[in-house]
C-alpha positions in Angstrom: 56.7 257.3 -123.2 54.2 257.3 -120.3 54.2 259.5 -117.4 52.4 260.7 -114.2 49.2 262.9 -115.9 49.0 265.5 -113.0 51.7 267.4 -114.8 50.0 267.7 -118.1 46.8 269.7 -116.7 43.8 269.8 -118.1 44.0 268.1 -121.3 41.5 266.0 -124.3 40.9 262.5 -123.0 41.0 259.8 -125.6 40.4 256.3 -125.2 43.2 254.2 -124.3 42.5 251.1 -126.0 41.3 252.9 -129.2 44.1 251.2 -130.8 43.1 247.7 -129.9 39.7 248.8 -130.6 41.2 249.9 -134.8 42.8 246.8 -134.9 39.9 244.4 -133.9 37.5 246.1 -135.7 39.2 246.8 -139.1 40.8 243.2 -139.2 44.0 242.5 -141.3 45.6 243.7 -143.9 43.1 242.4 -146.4 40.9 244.8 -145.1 42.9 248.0 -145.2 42.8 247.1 -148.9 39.8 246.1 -149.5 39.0 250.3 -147.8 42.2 251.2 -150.3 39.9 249.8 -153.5 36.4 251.6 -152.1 38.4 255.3 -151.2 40.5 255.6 -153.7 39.2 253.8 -156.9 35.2 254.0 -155.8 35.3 250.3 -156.1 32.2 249.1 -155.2 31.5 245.3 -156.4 32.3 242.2 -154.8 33.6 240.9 -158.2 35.3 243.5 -159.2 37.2 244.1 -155.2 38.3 240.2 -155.9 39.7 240.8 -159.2 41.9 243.8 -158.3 42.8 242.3 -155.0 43.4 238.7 -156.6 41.6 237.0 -153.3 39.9 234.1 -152.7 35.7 235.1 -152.9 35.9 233.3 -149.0 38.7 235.8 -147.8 36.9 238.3 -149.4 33.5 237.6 -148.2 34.7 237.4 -144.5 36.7 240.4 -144.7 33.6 242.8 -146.1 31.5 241.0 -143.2 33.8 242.2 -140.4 33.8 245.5 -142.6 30.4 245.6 -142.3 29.3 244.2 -138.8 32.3 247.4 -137.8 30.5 250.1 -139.2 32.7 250.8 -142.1 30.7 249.4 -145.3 26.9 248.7 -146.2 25.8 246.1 -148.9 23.6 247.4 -151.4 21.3 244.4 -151.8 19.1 244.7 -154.6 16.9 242.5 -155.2 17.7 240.1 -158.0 20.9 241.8 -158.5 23.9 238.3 -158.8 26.3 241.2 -158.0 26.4 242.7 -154.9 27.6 246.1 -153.8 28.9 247.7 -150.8 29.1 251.3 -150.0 31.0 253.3 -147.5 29.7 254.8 -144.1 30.7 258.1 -142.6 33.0 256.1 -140.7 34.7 254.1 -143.6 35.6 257.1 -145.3 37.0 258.7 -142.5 39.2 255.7 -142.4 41.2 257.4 -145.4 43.3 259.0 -142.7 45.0 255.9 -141.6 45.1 254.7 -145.2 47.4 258.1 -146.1 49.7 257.8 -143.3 50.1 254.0 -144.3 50.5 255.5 -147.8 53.3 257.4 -146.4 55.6 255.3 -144.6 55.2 253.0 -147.3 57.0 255.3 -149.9 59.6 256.4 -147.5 60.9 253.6 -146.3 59.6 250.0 -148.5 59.4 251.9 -152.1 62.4 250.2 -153.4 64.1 251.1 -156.6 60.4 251.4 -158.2 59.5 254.3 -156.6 55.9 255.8 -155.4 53.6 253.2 -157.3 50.6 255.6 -157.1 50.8 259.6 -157.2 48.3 261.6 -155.9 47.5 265.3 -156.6 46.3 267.6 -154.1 43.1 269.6 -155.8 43.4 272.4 -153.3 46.8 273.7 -154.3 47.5 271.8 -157.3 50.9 270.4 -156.0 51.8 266.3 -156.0 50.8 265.0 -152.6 53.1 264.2 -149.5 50.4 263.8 -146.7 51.8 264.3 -143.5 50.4 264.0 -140.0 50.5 267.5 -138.5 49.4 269.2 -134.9 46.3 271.1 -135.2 47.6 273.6 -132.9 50.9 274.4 -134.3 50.7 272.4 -137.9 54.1 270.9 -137.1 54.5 267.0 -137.8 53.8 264.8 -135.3 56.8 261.7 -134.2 57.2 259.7 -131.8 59.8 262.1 -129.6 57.6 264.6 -129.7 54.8 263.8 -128.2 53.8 263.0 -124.3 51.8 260.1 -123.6 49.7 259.7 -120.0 47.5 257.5 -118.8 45.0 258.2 -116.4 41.6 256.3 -114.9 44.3 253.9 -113.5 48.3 252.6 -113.8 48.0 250.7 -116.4 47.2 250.3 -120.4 44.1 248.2 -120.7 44.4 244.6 -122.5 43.6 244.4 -125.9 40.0 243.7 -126.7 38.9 240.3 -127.5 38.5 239.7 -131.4 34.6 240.4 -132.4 35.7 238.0 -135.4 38.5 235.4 -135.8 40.2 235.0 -138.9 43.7 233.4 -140.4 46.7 235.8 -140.5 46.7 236.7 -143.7 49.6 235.3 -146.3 51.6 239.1 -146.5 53.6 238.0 -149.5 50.7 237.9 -151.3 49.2 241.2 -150.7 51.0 242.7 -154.0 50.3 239.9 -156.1 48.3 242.0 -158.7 49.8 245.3 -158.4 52.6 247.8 -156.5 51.4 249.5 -153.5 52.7 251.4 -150.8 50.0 250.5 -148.0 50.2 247.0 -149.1 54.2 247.4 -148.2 53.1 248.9 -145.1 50.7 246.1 -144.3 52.9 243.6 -144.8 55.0 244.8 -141.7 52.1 245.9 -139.4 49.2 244.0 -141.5 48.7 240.7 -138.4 46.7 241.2 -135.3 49.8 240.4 -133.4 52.8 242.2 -135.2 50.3 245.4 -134.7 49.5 245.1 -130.9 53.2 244.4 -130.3 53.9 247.6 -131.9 51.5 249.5 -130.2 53.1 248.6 -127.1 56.0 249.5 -127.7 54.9 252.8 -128.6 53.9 253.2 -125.1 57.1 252.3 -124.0 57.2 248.3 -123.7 60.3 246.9 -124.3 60.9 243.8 -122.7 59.4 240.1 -123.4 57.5 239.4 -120.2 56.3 242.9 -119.6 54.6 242.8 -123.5 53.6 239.1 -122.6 51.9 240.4 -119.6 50.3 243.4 -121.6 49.1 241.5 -124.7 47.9 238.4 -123.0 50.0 237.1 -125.8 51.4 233.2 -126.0 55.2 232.9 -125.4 55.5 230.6 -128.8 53.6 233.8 -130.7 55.2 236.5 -128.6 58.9 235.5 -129.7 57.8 235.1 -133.5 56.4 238.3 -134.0 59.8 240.0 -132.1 62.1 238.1 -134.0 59.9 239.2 -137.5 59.6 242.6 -136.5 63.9 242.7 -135.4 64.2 241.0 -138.7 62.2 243.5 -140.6 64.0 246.5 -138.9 61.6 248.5 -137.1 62.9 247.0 -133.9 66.4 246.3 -132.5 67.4 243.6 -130.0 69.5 244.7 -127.1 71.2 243.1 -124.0 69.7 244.5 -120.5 71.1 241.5 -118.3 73.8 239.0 -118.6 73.0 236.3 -115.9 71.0 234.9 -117.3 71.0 237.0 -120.7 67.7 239.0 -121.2 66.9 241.3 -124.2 64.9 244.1 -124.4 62.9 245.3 -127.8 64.0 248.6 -128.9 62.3 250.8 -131.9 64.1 252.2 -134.5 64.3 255.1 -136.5 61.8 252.7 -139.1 59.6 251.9 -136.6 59.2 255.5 -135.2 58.5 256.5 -138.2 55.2 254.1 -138.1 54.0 256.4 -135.2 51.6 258.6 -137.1 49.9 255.3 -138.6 49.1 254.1 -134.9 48.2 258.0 -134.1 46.1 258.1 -137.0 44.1 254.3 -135.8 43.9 255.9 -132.3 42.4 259.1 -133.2 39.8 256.8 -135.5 39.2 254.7 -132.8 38.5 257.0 -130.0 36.2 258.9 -132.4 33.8 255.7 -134.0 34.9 253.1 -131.3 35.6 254.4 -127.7 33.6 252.2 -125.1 32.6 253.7 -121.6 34.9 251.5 -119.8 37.6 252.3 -121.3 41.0 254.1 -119.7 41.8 256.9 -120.9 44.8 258.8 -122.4 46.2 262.2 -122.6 48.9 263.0 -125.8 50.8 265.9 -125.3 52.6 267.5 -128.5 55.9 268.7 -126.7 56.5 271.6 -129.3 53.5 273.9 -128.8 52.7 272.3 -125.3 48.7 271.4 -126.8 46.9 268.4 -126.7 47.6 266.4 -130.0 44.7 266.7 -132.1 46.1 265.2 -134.8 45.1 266.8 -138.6 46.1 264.8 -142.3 47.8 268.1 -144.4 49.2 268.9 -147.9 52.8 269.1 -147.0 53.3 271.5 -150.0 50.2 274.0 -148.6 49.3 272.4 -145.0 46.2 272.3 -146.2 44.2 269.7 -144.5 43.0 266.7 -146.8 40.1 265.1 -147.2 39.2 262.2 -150.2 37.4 264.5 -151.8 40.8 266.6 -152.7 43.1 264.0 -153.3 42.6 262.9 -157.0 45.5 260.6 -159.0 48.1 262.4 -160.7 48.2 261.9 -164.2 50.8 264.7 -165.2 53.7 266.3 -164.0 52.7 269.6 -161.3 53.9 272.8 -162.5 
């Protein structure tokens, strides 16, 4: 998915670790949820995020402090208030981006016989909401196929930043524990550090171990668990390159592609709160209209574009 830049002309440069940048600075996917309860359901207490989330108060409390040290949330202290609050930034809600494409893929492809568990309504047009990821220049959907990456300020893709804070990979079975969601379902294929820089490579067009080894700075032991998870979850597919001795390379699906406007949506996010002078940079050309992808959340009913404050939950049938 990568190729020589001189052929794209002058195009939008975006950081090329803005990814990394997403996933070091949002943490796991405890915190994507703990963004879910504040965006959606205005969820503001620290009790009342552990009761809907069914956490420990210690998970809870570090998650909110790597929210918070990132930019995303405020505490409200008030003094002599036993209850704490938090409060979103600028750059937390703006966040609600990567939680709709999440949304997304979650009821397309891990909804189950249960269906959507949460419907949304679309205030601007009135219609149930199907966010999509569209191009700003043409308002077509972005995938994988259809869109150009190049790399520029050198050859290769830098290494993923180093974690501002360590935590345990979360316990993914337990993420549904006190009610059905579809980012939760997403999160508990792409919700670890690892499984999500794996897959970011291979967006870029990594397929075999050694070469994501060498990109990730990744332990063999760790490397070969999170490709035999993700093979056994289905977004990607083993396949023999070599015989003598046998080597596989790591192959994404039509699941995994469709996880493409997730990592879009993180990378947009990231280059705009998180980009770092140092950085490489990128160039993402939309092969359709030929523009450079600025990617834009619409109605897929209108293509309006959506913003929190038009997305309300659906209580009855649309007309």
């Amino acid at each position: 998915m990568t190729a020589d830049a001189s052929r794209a002309g002058p195009r939008v440069l975006r950081s090329a670790a803005a990814v990394s940048h997403t996933v070091e600075t949002v943490g796991d996917a405890w915190s994507w949820l703990v963004l879910r309860e504040m965006i959606f359901d205005g969820v503001s207490r620290f009790d009342e995020l552990q009761r809907r989330l069914g956490i420990a108060r210690s998970t809870l409390t570090a998650r909110l402090a790597r929210l918070t040290e990132g930019g995303l949330v405020v505490k409200d202290a008030r003094p002599g208030s036993p209850h704490p609050r938090y409060g979103l930034t600028e750059q937390g809600w703006d966040f609600f981006g990567c939680l709709m494409t999440a949304m997304r893929w979650g009821d397309q492809w891990a909804a189950g016989d249960g269906g959507r568990p949460l419907t949304l309504c679309h205030t601007g047009c009135g219609a149930r909401l199907d966010a999509e990821l569209a191009c700003a220049a043409c308002r077509e959907p972005l995938r994988a196929r259809e869109v150009q990456a190049f790399l520029v300020d050198g050859a290769d893709e830098p290494s993923p930043a180093a974690p501002r804070l360590r935590s345990r990979t979360p316990e993914l079975s337990l993420l549904e524990r006190r009610r059905p969601c579809s980012i939760a379902r997403t999160q508990k294929v792409i919700g670890d550090r690892w499984s999500s820089l794996v897959l970011r490579a291979a967006f870029l067009g990594i397929r075999r171990f050694d070469d994501f080894r060498r990109e990730l700075g990744i332990a063999e032991s760790i490397l070969s668990g999170r490709l035999s998870r993700l093979t056994d979850l289905g977004v990607l597919t083993r396949r023999g390159y070599q015989d003598n001795p046998p080597r596989d390379e790591y192959l994404l699906t039509e699941k995994g592609l469709a996880l493409y406007p997730i990592y879009l949506s993180m990378l947009a996010w990231g280059d705009r709160w998180l980009a770092h002078p140092g950085d490489g940079s990128i160039v993402l050309e939309h092969k359709l209209c030929g523009c450079s992808v600025e990617p834009v959340l619409v109605c897929t009913a209108c293509r309006g574009e959506l913003t929190p404050q038009a997305v309300t939950p659906h209580t009855t049938p649309p007309p």
